[in-house]
C-alpha positions as CSV (number, residue, x, y, z in Angstrom):
1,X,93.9,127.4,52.4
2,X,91.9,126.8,49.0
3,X,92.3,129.4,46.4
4,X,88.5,129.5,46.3
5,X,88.8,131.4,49.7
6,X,90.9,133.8,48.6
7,X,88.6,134.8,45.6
8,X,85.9,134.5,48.4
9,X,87.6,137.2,50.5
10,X,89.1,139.6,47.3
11,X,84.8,139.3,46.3
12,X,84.1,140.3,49.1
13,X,85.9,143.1,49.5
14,X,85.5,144.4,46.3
15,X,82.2,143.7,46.3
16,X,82.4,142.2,42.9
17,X,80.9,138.7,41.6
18,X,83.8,137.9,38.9
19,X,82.5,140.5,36.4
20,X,85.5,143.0,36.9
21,X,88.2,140.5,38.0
22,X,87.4,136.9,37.0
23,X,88.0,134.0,39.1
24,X,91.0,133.2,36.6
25,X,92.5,137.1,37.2
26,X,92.7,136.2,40.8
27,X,94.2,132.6,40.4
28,X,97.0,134.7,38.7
29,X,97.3,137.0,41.8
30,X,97.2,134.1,43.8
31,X,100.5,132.6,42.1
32,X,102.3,136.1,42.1
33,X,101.4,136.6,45.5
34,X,103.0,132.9,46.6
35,X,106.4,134.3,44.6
36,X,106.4,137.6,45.8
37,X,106.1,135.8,49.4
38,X,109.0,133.3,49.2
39,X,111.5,135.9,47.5
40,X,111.1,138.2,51.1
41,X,110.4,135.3,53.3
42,X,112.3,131.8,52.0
43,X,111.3,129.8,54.9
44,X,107.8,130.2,54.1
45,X,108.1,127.3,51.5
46,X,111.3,125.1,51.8
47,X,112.4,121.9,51.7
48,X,115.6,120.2,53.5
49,X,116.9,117.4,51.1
50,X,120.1,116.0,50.4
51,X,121.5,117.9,47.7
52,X,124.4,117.3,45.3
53,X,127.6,119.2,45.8
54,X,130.9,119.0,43.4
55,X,134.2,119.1,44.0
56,X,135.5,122.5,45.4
57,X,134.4,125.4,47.4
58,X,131.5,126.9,44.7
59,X,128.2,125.2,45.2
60,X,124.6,125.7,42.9
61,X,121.5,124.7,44.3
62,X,119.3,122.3,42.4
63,X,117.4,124.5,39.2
64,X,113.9,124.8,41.5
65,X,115.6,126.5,44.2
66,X,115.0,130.3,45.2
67,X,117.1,130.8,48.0
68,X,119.7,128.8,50.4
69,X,118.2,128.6,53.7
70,X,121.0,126.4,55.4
71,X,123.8,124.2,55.1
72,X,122.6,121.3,58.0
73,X,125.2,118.5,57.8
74,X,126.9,115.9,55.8
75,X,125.4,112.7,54.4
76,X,124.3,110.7,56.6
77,X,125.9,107.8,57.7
78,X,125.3,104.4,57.2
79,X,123.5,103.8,60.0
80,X,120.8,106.6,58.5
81,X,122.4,109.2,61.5
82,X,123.3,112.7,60.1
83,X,126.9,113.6,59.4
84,X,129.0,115.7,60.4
85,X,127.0,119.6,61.3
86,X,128.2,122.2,59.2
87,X,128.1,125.4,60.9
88,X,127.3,129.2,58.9
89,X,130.2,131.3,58.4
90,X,130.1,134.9,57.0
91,X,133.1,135.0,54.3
92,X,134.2,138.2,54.8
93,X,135.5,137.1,58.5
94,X,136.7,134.6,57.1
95,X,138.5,136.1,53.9
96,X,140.0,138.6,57.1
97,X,141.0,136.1,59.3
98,X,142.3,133.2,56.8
99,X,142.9,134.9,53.9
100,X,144.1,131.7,52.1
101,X,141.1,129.8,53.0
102,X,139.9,128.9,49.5
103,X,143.4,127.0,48.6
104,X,142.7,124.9,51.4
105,X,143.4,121.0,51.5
106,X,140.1,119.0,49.9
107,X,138.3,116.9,52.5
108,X,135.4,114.7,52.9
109,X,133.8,116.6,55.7
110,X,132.7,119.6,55.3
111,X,132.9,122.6,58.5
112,X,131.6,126.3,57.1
113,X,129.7,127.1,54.8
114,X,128.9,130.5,53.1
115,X,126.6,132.8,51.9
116,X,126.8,134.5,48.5
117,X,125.6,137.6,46.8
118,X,123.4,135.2,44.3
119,X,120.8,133.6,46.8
120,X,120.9,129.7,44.7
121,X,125.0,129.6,45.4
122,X,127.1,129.1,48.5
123,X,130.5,128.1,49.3
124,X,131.8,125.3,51.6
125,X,135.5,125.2,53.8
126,X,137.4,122.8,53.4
127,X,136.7,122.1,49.8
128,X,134.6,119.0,49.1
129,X,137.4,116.4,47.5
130,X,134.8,114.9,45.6
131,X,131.1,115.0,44.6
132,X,129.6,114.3,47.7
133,X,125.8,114.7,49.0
134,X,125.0,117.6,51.8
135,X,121.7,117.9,53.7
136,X,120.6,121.5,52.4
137,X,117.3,123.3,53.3
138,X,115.8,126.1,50.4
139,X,113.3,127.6,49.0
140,X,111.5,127.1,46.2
141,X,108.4,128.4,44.4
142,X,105.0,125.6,44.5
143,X,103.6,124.6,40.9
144,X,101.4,127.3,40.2
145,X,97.4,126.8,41.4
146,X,95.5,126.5,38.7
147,X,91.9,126.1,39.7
148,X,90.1,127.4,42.6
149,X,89.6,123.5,44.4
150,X,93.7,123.9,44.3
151,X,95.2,124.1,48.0
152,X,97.7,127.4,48.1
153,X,101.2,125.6,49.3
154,X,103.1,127.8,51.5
155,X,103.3,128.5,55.6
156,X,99.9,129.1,57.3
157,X,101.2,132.2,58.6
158,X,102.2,133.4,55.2
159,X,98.7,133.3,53.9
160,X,97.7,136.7,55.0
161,X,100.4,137.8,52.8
162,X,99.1,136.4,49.7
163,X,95.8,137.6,50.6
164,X,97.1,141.2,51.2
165,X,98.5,140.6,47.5
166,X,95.4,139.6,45.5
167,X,93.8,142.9,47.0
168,X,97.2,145.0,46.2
169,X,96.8,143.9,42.9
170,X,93.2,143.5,42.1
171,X,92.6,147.3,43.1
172,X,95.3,148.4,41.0
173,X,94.6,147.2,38.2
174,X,93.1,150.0,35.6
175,X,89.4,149.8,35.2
176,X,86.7,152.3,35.5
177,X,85.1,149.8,37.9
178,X,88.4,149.8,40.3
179,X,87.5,151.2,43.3
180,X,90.8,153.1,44.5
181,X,94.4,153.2,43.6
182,X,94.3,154.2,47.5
183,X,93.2,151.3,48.6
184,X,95.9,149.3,46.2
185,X,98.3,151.1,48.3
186,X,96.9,150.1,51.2
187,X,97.3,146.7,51.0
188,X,100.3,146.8,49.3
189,X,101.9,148.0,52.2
190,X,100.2,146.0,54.6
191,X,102.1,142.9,52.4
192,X,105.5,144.2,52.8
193,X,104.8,145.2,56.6
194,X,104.6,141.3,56.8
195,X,108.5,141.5,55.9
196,X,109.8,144.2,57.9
């Protein structure tokens, strides 16, 4: 979807030809909208990629990451075939039934991996015994749209959301032309009942 559709509909609905909210004001909304939508709902724009791991159990995602989806498998091999799979573990079974798990022997190959409280880190069993490449799918935020010819870049059945956003915030912005805080509200929770 172009962003121009998007100020299309929020015109349209507020009945308002880019005198009270500018076409600019809503390219804003737009970017917010895409954000706000990939922090509640990662796999609406990620990528799977071989990613660089270090040494050890603690992992980073690369800096434009958001949030780790999955851990898929180790490099591939020479014959372009995925590695090993590397199955999701939840490390407080695993800190209950191994407690010793993190002082494990280094390998090549990696098994688990781990969520962690920050969404861009994760930990891997055994420990990597080297720098080594795994194939990683995340989230991550678009370049922001900057004109309205721009194409919005996230899931087709996320676009609702952002739509639902540009209203939310278009009507709550303070002007005496604003129709209704109500309304605001409205489609505010009309966004986050796209999460629920």
């Amino acid at each position: 979807m172009l962003v121009q559709d998007v100020i299309n509909i929020v015109q349209e609905q507020t009945r308002d030809d880019s005198v009270t909210w500018t076409d600019s004001d809503i390219i804003q909304y737009v970017n917010e909208g895409v954000k706000n939508t990939i922090q509640r709902a990662p796999q609406s724009n990620s990528k799977k990629e071989l990613t660089a791991c270090v040494s050890g159990i603690d992992q980073i995602l690369p800096d434009n990451a958001v949030s780790i989806i999955n851990v898929i498998a180790n490099d591939v091999t020479t014959q372009g075939k995925l590695g090993t799979i590397i199955h999701e573990a939840d490390v407080q079974m695993k800190d209950a039934y191994s407690p010793n798990w993190r002082q494990s022997k280094p390998k090549a190959v990696v098994i688990e991996w781990m969520k962690r409280s920050e969404p861009t880190q994760f930990l891997v069993w055994p420990p990597l015994d080297s720098d080594r490449n795994l194939l990683v799918e995340y989230s991550f935020y678009p370049d922001d749209v900057t004109l309205a010819a721009d194409t919005i870049v996230i899931s087709n059945e996320f676009i609702e959301a952002v739509r639902n956003w540009c209203l939310y915030r278009t009507y709550s912005r303070d002007s005496e032309d604003t129709p209704s805080v109500q309304r605001a509200e409205v489609y505010k929770q009309q966004f986050e009942a796209m999460f629920a």
